[in-house]
mmCIF file of the C-alpha atoms, coordinates in Angstrom:
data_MODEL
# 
_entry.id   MODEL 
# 
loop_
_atom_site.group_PDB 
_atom_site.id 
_atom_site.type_symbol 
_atom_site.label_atom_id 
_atom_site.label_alt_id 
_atom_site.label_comp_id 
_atom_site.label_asym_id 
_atom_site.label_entity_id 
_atom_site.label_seq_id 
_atom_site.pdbx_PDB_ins_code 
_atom_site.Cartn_x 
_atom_site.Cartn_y 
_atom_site.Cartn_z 
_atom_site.occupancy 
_atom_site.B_iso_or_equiv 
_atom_site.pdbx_formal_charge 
_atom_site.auth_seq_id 
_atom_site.auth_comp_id 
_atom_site.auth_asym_id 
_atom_site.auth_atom_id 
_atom_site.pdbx_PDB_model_num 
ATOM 1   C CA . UNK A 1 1   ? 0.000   0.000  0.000  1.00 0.00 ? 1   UNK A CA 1 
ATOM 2   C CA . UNK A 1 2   ? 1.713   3.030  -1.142 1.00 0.00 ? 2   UNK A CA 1 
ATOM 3   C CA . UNK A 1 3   ? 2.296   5.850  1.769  1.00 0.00 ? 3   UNK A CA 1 
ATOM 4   C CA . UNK A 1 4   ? 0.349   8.775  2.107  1.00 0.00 ? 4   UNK A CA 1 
ATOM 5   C CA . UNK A 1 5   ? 2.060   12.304 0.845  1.00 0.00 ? 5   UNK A CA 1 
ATOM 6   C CA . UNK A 1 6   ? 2.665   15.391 3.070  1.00 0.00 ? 6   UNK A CA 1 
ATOM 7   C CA . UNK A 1 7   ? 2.052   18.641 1.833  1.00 0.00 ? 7   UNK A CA 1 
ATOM 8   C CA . UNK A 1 8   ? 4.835   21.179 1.764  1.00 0.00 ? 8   UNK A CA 1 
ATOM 9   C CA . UNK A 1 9   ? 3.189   22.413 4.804  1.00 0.00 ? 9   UNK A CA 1 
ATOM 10  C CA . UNK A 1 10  ? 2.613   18.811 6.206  1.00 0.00 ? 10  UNK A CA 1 
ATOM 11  C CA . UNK A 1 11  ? 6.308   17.903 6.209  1.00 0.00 ? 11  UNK A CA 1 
ATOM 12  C CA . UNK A 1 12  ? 7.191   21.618 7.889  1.00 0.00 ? 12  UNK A CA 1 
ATOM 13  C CA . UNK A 1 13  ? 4.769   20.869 10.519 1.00 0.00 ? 13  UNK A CA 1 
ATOM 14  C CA . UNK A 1 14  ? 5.957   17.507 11.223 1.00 0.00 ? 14  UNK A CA 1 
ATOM 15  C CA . UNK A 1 15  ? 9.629   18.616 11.406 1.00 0.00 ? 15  UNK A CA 1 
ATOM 16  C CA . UNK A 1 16  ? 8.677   21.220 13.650 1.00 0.00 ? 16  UNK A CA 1 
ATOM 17  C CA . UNK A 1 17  ? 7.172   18.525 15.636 1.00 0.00 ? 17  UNK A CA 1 
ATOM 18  C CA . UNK A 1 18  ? 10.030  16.618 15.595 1.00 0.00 ? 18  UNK A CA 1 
ATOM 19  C CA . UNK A 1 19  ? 12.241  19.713 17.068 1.00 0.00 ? 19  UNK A CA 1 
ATOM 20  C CA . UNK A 1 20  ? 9.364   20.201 19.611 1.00 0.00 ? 20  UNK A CA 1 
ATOM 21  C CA . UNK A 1 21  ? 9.644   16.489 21.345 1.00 0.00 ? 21  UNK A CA 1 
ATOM 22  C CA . UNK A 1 22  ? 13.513  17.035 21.504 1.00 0.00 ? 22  UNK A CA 1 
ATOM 23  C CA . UNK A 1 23  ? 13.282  20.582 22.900 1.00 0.00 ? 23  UNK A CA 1 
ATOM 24  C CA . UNK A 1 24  ? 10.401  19.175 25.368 1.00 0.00 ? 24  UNK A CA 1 
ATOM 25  C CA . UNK A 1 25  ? 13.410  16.766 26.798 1.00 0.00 ? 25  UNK A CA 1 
ATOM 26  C CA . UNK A 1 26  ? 15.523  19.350 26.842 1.00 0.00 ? 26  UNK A CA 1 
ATOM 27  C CA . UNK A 1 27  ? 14.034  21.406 28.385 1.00 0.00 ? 27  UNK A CA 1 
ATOM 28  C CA . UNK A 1 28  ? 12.709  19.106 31.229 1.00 0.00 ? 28  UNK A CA 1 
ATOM 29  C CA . UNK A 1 29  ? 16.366  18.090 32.102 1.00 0.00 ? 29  UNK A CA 1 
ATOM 30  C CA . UNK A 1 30  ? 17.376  21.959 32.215 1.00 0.00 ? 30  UNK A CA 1 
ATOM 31  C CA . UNK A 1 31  ? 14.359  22.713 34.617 1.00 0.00 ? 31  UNK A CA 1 
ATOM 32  C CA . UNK A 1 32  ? 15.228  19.736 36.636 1.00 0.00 ? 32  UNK A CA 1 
ATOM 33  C CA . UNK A 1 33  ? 18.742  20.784 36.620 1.00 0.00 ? 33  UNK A CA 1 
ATOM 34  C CA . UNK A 1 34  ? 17.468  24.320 37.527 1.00 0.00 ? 34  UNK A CA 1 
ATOM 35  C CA . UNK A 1 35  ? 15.706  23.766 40.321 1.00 0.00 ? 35  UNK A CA 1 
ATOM 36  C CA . UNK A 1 36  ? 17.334  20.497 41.464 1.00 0.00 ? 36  UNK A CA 1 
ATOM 37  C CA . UNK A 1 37  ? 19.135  22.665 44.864 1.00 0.00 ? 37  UNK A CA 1 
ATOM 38  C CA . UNK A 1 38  ? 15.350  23.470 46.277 1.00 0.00 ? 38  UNK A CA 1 
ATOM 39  C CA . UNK A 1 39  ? 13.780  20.127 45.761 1.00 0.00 ? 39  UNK A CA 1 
ATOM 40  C CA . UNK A 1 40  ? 11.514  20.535 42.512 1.00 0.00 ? 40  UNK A CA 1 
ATOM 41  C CA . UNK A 1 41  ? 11.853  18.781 39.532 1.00 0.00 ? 41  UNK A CA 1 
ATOM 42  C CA . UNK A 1 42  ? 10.180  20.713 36.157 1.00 0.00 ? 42  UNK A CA 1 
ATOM 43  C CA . UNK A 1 43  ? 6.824   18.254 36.758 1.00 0.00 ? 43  UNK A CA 1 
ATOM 44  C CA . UNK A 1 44  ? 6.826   19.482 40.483 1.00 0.00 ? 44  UNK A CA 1 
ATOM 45  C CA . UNK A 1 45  ? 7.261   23.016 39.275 1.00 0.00 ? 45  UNK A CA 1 
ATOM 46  C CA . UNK A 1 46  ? 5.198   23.005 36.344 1.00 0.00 ? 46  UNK A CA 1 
ATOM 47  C CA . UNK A 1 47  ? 2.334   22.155 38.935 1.00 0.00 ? 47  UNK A CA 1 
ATOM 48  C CA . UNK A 1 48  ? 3.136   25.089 41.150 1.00 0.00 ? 48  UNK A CA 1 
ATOM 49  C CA . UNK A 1 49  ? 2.884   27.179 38.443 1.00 0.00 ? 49  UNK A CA 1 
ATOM 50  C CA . UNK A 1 50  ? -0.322  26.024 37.675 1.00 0.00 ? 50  UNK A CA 1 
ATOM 51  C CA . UNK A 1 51  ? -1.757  26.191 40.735 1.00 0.00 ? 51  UNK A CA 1 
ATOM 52  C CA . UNK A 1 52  ? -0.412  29.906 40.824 1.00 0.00 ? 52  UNK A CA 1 
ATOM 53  C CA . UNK A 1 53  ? -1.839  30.971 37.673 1.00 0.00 ? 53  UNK A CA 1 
ATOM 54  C CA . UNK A 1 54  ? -5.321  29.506 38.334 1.00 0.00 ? 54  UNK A CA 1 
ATOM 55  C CA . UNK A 1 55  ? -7.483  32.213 39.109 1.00 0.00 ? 55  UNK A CA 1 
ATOM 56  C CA . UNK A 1 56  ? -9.007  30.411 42.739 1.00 0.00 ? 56  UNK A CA 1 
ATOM 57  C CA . UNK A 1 57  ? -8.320  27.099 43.966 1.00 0.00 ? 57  UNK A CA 1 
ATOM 58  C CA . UNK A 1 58  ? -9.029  24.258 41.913 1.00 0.00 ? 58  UNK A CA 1 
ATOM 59  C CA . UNK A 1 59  ? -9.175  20.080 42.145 1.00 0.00 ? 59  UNK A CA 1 
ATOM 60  C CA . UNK A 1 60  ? -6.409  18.050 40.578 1.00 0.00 ? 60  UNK A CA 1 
ATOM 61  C CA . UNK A 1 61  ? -8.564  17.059 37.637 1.00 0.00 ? 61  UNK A CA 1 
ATOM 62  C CA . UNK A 1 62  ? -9.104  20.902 36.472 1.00 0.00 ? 62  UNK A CA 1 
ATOM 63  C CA . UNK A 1 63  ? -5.483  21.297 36.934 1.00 0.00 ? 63  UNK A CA 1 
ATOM 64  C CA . UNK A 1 64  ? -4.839  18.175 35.168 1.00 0.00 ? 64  UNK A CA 1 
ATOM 65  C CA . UNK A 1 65  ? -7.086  19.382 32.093 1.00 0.00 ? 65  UNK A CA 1 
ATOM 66  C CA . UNK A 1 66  ? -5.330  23.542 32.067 1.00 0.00 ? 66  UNK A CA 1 
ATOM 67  C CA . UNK A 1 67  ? -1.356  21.482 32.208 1.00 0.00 ? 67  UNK A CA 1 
ATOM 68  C CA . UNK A 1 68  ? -3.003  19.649 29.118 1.00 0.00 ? 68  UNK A CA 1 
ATOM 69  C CA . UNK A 1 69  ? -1.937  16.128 31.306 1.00 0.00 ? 69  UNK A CA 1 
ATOM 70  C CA . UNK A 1 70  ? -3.238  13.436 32.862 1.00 0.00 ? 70  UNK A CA 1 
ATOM 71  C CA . UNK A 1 71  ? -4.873  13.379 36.172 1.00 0.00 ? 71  UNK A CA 1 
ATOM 72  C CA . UNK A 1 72  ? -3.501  10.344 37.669 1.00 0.00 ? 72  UNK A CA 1 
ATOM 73  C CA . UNK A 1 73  ? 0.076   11.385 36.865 1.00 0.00 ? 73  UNK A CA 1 
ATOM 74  C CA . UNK A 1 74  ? -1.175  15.259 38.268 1.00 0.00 ? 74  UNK A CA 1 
ATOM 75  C CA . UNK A 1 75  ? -2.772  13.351 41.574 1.00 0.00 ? 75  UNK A CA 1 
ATOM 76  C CA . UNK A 1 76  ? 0.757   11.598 42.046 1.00 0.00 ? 76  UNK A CA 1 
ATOM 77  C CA . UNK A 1 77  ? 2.787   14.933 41.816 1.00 0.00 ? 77  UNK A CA 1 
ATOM 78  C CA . UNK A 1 78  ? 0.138   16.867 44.371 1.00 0.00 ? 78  UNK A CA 1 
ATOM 79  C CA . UNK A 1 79  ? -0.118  14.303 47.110 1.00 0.00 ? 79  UNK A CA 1 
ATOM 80  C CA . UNK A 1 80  ? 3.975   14.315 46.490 1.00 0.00 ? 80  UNK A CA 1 
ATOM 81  C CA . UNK A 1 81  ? 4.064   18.079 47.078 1.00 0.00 ? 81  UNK A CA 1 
ATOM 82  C CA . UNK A 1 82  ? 1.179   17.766 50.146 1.00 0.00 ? 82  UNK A CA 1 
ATOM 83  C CA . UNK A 1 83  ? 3.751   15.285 51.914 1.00 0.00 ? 83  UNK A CA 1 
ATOM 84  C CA . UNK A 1 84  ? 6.241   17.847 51.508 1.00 0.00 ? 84  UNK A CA 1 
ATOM 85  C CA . UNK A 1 85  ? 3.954   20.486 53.114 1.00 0.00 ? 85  UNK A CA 1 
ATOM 86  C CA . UNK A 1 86  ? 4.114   22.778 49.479 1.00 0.00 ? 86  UNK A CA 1 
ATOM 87  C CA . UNK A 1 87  ? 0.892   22.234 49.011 1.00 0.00 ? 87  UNK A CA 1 
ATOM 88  C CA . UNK A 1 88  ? -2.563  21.483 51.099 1.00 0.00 ? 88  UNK A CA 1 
ATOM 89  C CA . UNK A 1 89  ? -6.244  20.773 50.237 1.00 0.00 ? 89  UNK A CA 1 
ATOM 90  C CA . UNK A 1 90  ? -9.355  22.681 51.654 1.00 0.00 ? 90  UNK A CA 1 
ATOM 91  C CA . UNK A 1 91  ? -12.914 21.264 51.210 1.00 0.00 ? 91  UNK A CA 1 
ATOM 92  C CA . UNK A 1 92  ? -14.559 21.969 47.723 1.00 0.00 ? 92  UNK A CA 1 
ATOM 93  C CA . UNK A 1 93  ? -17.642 23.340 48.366 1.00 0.00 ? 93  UNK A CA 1 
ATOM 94  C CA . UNK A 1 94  ? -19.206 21.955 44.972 1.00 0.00 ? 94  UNK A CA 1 
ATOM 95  C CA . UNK A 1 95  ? -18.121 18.481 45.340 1.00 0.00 ? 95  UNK A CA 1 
ATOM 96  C CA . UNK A 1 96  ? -17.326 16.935 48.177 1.00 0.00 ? 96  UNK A CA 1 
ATOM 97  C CA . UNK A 1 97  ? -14.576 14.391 46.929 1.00 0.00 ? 97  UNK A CA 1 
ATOM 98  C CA . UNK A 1 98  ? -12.462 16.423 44.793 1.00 0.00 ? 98  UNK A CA 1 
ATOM 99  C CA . UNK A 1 99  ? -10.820 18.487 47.452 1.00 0.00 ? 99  UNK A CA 1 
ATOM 100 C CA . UNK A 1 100 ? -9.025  21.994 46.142 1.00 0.00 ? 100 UNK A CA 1 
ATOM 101 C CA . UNK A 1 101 ? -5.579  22.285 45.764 1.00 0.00 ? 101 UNK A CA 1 
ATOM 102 C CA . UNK A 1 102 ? -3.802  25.444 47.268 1.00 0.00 ? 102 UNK A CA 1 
ATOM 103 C CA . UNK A 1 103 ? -0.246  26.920 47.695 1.00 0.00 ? 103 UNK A CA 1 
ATOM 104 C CA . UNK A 1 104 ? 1.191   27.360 51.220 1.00 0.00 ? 104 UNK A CA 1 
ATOM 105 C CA . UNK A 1 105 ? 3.578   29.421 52.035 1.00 0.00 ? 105 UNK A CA 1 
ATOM 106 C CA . UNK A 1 106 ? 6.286   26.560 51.892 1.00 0.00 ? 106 UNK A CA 1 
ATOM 107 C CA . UNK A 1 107 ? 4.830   26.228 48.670 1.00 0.00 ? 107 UNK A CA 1 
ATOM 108 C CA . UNK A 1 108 ? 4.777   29.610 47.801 1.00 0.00 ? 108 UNK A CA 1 
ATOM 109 C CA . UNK A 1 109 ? 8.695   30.581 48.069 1.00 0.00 ? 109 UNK A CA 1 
ATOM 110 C CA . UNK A 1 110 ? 9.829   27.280 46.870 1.00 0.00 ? 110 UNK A CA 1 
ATOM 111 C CA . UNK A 1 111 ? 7.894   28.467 43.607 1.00 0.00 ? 111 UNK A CA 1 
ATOM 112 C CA . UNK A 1 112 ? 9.173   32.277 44.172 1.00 0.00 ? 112 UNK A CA 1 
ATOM 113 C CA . UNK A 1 113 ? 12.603  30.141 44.398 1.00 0.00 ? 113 UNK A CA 1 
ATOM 114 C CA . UNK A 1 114 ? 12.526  28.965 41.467 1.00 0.00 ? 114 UNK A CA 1 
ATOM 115 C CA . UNK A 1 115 ? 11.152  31.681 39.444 1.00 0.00 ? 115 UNK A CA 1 
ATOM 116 C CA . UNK A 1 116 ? 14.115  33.811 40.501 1.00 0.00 ? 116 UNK A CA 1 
ATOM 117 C CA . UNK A 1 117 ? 16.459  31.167 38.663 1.00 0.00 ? 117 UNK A CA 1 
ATOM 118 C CA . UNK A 1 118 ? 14.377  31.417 35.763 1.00 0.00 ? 118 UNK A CA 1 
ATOM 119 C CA . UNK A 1 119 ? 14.648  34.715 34.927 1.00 0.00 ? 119 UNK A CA 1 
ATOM 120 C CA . UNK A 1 120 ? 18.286  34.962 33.880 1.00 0.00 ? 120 UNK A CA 1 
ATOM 121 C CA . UNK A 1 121 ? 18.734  31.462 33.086 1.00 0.00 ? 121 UNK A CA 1 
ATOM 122 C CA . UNK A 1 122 ? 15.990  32.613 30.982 1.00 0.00 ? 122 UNK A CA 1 
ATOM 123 C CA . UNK A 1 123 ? 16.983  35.822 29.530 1.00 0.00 ? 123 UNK A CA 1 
ATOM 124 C CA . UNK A 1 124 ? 20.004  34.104 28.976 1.00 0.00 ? 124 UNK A CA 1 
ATOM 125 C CA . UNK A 1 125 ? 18.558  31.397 26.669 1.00 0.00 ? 125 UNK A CA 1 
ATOM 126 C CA . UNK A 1 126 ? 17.088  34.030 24.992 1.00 0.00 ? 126 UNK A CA 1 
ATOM 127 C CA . UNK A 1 127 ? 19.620  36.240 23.911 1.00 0.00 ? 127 UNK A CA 1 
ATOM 128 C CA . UNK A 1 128 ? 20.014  37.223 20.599 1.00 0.00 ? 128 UNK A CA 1 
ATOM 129 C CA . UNK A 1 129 ? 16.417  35.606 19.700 1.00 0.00 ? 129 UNK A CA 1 
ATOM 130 C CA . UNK A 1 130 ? 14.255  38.269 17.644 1.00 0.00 ? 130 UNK A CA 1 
ATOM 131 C CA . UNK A 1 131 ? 11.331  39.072 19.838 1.00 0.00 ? 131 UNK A CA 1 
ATOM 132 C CA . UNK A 1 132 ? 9.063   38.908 16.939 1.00 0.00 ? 132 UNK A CA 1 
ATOM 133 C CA . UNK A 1 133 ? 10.377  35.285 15.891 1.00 0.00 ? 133 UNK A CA 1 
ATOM 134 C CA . UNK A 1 134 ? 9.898   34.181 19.596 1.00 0.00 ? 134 UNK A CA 1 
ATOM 135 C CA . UNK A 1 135 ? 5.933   35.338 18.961 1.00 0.00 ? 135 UNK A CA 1 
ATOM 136 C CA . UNK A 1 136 ? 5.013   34.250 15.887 1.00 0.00 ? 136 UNK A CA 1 
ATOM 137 C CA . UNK A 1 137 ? 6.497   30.492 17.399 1.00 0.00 ? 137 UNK A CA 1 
ATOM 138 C CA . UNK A 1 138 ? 4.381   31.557 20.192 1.00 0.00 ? 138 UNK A CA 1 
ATOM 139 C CA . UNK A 1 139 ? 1.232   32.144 18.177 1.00 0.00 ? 139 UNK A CA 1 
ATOM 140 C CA . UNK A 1 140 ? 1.904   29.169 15.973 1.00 0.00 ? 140 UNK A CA 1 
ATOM 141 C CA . UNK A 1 141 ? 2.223   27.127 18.764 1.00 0.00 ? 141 UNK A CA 1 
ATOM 142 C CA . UNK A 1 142 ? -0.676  28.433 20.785 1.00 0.00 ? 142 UNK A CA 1 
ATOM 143 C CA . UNK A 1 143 ? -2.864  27.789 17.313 1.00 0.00 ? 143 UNK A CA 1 
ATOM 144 C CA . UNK A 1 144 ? -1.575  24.139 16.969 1.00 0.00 ? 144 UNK A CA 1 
ATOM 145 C CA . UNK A 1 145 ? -2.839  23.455 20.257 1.00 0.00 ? 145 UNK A CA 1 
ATOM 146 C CA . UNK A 1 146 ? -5.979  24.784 19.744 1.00 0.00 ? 146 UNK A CA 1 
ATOM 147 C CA . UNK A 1 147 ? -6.734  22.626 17.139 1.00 0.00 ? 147 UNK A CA 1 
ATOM 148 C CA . UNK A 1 148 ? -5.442  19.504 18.842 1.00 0.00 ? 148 UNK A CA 1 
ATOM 149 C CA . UNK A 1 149 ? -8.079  20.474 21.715 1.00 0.00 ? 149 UNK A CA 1 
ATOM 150 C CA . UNK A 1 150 ? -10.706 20.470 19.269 1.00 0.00 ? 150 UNK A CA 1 
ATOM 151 C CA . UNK A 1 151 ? -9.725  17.766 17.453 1.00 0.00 ? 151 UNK A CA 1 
ATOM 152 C CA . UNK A 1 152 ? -9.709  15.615 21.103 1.00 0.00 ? 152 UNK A CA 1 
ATOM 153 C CA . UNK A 1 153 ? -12.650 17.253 22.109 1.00 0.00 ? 153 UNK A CA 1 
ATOM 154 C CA . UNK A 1 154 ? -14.804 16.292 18.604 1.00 0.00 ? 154 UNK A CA 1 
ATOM 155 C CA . UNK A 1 155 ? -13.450 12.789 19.476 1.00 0.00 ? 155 UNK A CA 1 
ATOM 156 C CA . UNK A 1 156 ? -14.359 12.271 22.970 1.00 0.00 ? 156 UNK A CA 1 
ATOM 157 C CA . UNK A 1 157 ? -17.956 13.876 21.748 1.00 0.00 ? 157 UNK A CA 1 
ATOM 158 C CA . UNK A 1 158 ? -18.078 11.195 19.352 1.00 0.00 ? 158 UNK A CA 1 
ATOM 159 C CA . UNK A 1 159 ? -17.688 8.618  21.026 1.00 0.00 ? 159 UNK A CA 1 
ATOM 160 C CA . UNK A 1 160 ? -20.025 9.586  23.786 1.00 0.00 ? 160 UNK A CA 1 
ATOM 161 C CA . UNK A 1 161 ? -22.695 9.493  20.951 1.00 0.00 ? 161 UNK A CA 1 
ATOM 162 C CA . UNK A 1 162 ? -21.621 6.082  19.579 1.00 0.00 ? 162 UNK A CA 1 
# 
């Protein structure tokens, strides 16, 4: 059966995809490497910073679903960063089993920690990138996974139909 041909546009995308899975690795190692001294690893971050940029307190399963992740592996990482007093739960007063997930103050500076390495490890990586490259990536990027969520989301409402 013969193979399938890529567009011109369908063989860009897929070596951009390519790059993406190897800077993805990278980039996890770096973080880890980063923020190895205060006891975070990039997944243990990553949920911080998550839990920071949610606008109020939210269950591991609406956490799960903003990081784009699955819930089991988020559930794992919290009740990690609850034994290490970084995070704790309070009562969710729409449903009684998924508890929220908040910051303490632990929690709190270890993230403030490690955003203060970020910056000029950061700015750093950075250098010499044209601002206006690093947004249309951005924006490409950002569209790409918009239409992966809709694509999943078409799916999962198919299936429910079936």
């Amino acid at each position: 059966m013969p193979r399938p041909q890529r567009t011109p546009a369908g063989d860009a995308l897929t070596n951009l995809m390519l790059d993406l899975f190897r800077l993805n690795s990278l980039l996890l190692t770096a973080g880890d490497r980063l923020v190895a001294r205060l006891g975070l690893t990039s997944a243990r971050w990553q949920i911080l910073g998550a839990i920071v940029d949610a606008e109020r307190p939210q269950p591991v399963a609406w956490l799960a679903r903003d990081l784009g992740a699955n819930r089991q592996n988020v559930q794992r990482i919290v009740n990690d960063l609850h034994a290490e007093g970084l995070v704790a739960f309070e009562a969710n007063p729409h449903h009684r089993r998924a508890q929220l997930v908040v910051l303490t103050d632990k929690g709190r500076r270890a993230f403030d920690a490690a955003m203060a390495l970020q910056a000029p490890w950061v700015n750093g990586l950075s250098k010499g990138l044209p601002v206006k490259d690093l947004q249309t990536v951005h924006r490409i990027v950002a569209d790409l996974r918009t239409r992966l969520e809709s694509d999943t989301e078409s799916q999962t409402e198919g299936a429910a139909n079936r």
